[in-house]
C-alpha positions in Angstrom: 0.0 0.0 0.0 1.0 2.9 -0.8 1.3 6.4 1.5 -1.3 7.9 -0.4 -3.8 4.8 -0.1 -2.6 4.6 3.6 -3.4 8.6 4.5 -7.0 8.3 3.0 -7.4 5.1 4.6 -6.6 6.9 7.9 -8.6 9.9 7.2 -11.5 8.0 6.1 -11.5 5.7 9.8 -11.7 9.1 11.5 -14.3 11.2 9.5 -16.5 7.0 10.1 -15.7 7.5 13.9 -16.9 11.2 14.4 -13.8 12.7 14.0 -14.7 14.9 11.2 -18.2 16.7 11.4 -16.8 19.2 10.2 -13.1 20.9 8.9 -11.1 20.9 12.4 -9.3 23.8 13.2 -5.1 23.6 12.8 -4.1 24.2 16.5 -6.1 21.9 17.5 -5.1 19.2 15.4 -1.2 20.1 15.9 -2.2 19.7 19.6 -3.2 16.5 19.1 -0.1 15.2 17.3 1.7 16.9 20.2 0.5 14.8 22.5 0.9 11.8 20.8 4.5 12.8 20.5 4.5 13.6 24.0 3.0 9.5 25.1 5.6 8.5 23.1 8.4 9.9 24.8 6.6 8.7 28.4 6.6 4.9 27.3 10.5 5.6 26.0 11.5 7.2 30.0 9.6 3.4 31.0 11.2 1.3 28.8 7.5 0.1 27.1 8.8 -0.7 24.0 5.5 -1.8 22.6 3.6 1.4 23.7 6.2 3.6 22.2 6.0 1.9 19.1 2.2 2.4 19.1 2.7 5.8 20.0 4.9 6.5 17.1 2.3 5.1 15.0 -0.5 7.5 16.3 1.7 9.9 15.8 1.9 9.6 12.3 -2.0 8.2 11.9 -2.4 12.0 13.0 -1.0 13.4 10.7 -1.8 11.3 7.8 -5.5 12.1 8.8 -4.7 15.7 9.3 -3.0 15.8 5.8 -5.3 14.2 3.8 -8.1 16.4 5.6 -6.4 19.9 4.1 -5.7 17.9 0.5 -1.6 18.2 1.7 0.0 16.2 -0.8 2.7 14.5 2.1 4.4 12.3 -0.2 5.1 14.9 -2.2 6.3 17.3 0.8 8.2 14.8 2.1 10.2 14.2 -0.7 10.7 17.6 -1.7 11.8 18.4 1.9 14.5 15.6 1.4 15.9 17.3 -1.2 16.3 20.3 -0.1 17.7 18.6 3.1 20.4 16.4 1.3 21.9 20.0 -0.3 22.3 20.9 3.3 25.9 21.0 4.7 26.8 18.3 7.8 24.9 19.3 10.4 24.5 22.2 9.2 24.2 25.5 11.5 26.5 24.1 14.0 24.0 22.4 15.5 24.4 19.2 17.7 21.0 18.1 17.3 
């Protein structure tokens, strides 16, 4: 399956469970993947390696659904990004993270 296939397939579970009445606003949305993100990095500090994983994968079920909800092409993004990112000098800005 393709990312594509699996974002509508995502977006199409939440808009059949209520999630989608109507066009949710961005904050609110953002807020939810933040706190995906932030059970994720609970079940890493406890060393539950099967909840992180699942957290990792509601993080990105949230935004596939939030994606394919304002017609984002991701793949596309994504890949595009990448480029841009592999021009990029090592580590670039100094940074150590």
């Amino acid at each position: 399956m393709e990312l594509k296939e699996i974002m509508a397939k995502v977006h199409k579970t939440a808009q059949e469970h209520g999630w989608w009445t109507e066009l949710r606003p961005v904050p609110e949305l953002l807020c939810l993947i933040h706190s995906e993100v932030s059970e994720a990095l609970e079940a890493f500090r406890n060393h539950d390696t099967d909840n992180f994983n699942e957290e990792l994968a509601d993080i990105a079920i949230r935004l596939f659904d939030m994606t394919e909800a304002f017609g984002i092409d991701l793949e596309q993004e994504i890949l595009t990004k990448n480029s841009k990112n592999m021009l990029r000098s090592f580590r670039h800005g100094g940074k150590a993270c």
